[in-house]
C-alpha positions in Angstrom: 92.4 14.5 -86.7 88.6 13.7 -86.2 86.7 12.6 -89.5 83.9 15.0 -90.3 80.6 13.8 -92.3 78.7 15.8 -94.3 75.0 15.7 -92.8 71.9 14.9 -95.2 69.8 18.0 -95.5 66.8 15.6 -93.8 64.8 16.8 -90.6 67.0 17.0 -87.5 64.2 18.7 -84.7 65.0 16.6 -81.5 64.7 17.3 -78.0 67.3 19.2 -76.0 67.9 15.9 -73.8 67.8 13.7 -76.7 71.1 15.6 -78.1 72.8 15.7 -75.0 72.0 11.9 -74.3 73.0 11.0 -77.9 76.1 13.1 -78.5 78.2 13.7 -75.5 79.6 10.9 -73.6 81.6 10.6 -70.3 85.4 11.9 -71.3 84.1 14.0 -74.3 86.1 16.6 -76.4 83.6 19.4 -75.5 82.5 22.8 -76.8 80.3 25.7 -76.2 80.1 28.1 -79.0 79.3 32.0 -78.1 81.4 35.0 -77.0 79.9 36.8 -74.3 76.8 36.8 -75.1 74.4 34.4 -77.2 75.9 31.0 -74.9 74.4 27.8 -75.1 73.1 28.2 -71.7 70.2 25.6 -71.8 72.9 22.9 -73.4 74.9 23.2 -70.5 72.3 22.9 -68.1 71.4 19.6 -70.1 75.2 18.1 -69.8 75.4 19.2 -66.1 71.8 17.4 -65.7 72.9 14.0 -66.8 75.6 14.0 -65.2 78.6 13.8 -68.0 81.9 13.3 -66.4 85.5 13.5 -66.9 85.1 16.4 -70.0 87.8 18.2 -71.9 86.3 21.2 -72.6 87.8 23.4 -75.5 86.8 27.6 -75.6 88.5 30.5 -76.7 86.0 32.8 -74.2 84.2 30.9 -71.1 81.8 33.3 -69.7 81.1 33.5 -66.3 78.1 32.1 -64.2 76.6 30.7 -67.8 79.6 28.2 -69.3 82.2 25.8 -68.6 82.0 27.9 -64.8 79.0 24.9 -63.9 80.6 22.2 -65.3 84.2 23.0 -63.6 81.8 23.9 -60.0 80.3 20.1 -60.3 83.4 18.3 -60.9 83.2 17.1 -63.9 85.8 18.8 -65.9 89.1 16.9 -66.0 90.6 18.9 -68.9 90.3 22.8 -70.0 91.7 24.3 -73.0 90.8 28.2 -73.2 91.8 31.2 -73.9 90.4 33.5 -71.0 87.5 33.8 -68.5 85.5 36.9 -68.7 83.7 37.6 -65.6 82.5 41.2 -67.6 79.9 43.7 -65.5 79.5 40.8 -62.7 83.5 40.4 -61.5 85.9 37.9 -61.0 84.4 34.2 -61.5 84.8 32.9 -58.1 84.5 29.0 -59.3 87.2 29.7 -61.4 89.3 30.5 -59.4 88.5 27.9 -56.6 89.2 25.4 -59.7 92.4 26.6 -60.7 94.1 28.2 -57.2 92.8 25.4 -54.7 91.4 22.5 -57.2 87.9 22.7 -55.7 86.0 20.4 -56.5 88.5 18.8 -58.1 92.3 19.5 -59.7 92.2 20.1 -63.4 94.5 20.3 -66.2 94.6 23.3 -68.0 95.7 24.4 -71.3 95.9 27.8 -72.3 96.3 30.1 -75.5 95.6 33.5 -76.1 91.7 34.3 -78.4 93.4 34.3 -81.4 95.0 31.3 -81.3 92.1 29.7 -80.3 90.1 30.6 -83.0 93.0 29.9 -84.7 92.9 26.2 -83.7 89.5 26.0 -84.8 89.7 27.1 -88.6 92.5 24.7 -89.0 90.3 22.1 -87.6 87.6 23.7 -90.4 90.2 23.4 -93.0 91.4 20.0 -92.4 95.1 21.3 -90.9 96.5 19.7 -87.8 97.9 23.2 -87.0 98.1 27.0 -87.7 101.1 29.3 -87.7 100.5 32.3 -85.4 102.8 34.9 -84.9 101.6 37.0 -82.1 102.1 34.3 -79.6 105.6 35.0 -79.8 105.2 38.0 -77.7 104.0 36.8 -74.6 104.8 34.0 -72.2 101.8 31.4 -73.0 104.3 29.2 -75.2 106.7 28.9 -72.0 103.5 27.2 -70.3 102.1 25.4 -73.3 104.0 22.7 -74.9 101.7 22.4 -77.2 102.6 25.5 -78.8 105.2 24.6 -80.8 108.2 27.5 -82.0 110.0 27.1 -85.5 111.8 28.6 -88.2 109.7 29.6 -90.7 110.6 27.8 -93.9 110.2 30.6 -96.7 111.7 33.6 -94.3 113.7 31.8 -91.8 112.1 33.9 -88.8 110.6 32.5 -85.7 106.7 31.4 -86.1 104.6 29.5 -83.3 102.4 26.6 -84.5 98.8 26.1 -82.5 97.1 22.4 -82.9 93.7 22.2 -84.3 91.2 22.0 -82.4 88.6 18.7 -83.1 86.1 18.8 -80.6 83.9 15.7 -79.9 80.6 17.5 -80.4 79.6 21.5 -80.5 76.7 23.2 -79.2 75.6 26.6 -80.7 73.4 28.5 -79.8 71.6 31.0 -82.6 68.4 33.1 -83.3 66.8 31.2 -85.7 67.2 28.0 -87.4 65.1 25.8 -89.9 64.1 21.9 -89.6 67.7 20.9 -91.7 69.7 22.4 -89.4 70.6 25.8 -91.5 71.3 28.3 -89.2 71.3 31.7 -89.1 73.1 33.9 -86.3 72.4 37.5 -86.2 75.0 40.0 -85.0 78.5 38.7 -84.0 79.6 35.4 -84.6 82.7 34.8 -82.6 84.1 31.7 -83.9 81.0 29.5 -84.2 81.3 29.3 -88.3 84.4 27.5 -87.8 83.5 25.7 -84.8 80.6 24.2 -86.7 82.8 23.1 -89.5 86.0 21.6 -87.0 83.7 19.8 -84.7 82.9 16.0 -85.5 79.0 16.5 -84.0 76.9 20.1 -84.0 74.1 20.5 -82.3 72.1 23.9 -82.8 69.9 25.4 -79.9 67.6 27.8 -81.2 65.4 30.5 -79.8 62.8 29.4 -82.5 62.9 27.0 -85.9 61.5 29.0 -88.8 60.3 27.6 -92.5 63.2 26.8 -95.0 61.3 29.4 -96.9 62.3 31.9 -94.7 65.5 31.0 -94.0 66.4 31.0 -98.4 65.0 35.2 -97.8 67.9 36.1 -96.2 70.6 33.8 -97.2 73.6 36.0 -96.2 72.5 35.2 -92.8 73.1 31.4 -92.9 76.4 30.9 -90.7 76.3 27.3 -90.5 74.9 25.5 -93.2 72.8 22.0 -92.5 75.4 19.8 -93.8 77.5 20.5 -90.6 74.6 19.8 -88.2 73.0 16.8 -86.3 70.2 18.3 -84.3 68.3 21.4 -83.9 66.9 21.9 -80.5 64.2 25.0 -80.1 65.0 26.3 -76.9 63.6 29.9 -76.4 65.6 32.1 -73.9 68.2 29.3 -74.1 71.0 31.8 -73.5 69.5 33.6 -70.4 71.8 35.0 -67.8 73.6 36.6 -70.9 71.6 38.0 -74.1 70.8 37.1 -77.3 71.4 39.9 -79.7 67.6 41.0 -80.9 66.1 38.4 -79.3 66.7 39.3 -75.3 68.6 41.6 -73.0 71.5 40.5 -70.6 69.8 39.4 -67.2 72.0 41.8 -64.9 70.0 41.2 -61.6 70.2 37.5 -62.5 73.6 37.4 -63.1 74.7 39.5 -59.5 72.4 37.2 -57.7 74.5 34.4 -59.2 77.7 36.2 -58.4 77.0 36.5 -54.6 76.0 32.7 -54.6 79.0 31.5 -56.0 81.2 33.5 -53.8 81.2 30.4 -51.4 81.6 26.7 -52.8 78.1 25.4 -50.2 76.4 28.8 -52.5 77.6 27.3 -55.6 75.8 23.8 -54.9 72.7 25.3 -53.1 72.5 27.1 -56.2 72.6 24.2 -58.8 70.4 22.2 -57.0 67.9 24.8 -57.2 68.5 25.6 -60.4 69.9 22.7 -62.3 68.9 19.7 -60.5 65.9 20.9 -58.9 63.9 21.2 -62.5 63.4 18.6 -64.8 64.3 21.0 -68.0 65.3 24.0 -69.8 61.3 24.5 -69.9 61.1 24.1 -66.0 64.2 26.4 -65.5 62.4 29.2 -67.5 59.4 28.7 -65.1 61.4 29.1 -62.4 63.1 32.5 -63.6 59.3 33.5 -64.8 58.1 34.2 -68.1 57.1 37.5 -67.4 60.4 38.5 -66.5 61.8 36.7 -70.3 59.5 38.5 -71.4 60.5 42.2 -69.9 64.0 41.1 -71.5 63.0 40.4 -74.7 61.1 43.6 -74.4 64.0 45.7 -73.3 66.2 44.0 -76.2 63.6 45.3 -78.7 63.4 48.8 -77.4 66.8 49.3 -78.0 67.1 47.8 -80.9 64.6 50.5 -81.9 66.9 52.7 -80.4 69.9 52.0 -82.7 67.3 52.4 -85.6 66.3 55.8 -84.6 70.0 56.9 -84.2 
């Protein structure tokens, strides 16, 4: 059970690289927060970049082309604990399943649970539990393959009940719409499971698509997902989800996202590809660049027409 601080309400702006260098180590407890869409693209980028090794990455959703997917491509996942990859409009993650059918790059270890669970593991972590009872995992098979899932007798009814560890990661990144200087941060449309990610994980660092006053953030304080006391750095990183969305910020990049799909089809693809697009900029900002702000732009564009939509409906 990791010991988790409470963080001083003090400024906590830093520099992408800065949090990455500072909080994640070679043989981290690692974890992206985001489902489907709003992922802590940038972050990974940053982690891949320096070259961080050996990880144990913890997930309840990895989405393809844009999460753990890089990481597991370069090699430097040792460990994966998750509860499915979605390769959604774009198909089958072909890295995946080079990883896990063939073990290229590399073998790995994999422990799976079904999205429930996971999230599961994750408020236990948020409460302070070393576990969580879950009862649908007794119909299906994932306990046969997971020994960590352990079956008992309910105490109080004497039926069967399946216990899931809590999850503790190392450090957390989480990426949101808009966050102030102290790390309060406010995520706007689904949440997955990053309010108790932010609370289980020993380090949090926020990427933002923009740091707004305190002031603004105390208007709408129903907003506030994570609170600064759970946080260690806020880095502003606009588009830092691209390749997915960013609900009312920017659309999903689908012509992006199928040009990365026929890429990875081949391992030699996958590395041409993060050379070009990974190693072959010095930054998030360079990446961006190299996609073209115009075409951010046209996203974020497209995102607020149909938001505008959804109004007039």
């Amino acid at each position: 059970m990791a010991e988790k601080v409470s963080k001083p309400p003090k400024n906590k702006v830093t520099t992408l690289r800065e949090a990455v260098n500072r909080f994640v180590h070679d043989g981290c407890y690692l974890s992206f927060g985001g489902i489907g869409d709003r992922t802590p693209t940038a972050a990974v980028h940053e982690v891949a970049r320096q070259g961080k090794t050996n990880l144990c990455l913890v997930s309840d959703t990895s989405v393809s082309f844009v999460h753990d997917s890089i990481l597991l491509g370069l090699g430097r996942v040792a460990k994966l604990e998750i509860a499915y990859n979605w390769g959604g409009i774009w198909g089958a993650d072909a890295v995946y399943r080079r990883v896990l059918e063939k073990g290229i790059p590399r073998p790995i270890e994999i422990e799976e649970y079904s999205n429930f669970s996971m999230g599961m593991r994750f408020l236990a972590a948020s409460l302070g539990l070393s576990f969580l009872p879950v009862k649908s995992l007794l119909g299906s098979d994932i306990p046969v393959y997971n020994p960590q899932i352990k079956i008992i007798d309910d105490p109080y009814t004497g039926e069967p009940v399946a216990l899931v560890p809590a999850a503790y990661p190392d450090t957390a990144f989480i990426h949101v719409q808009r966050c102030d200087s102290l790390g309060n941060a406010q995520i706007l449309g689904h949440i997955g499971d990053d309010d108790s990610l932010s609370r289980a994980a020993r380090h949090v660092v926020i990427t933002t698509e923009e740091i707004v006053p305190s002031d603004e953030i105390r208007r709408f304080p129903n907003l506030t997902t994570i609170p600064y006391y759970c946080v260690d750095a806020v880095a502003e990183v606009p588009f830092g989800s691209h390749g997915r969305g960013c609900s009312y910020y920017y659309s999903m990049d689908v012509p992006f996202g199928l040009q990365v799909a026929d890429a990875w089809s081949s391992e030699e693809g996958f590395r041409r590809w993060a050379d070009a697009w990974i190693f072959g900029v010095d930054d998030w900002e360079g990446y961006c660049r190299k996609v073209g702000w115009e075409r951010l732009t046209r996203l974020a564009r497209a995102e607020r027409r149909f938001q505008a939509f959804g109004e007039i409906r």
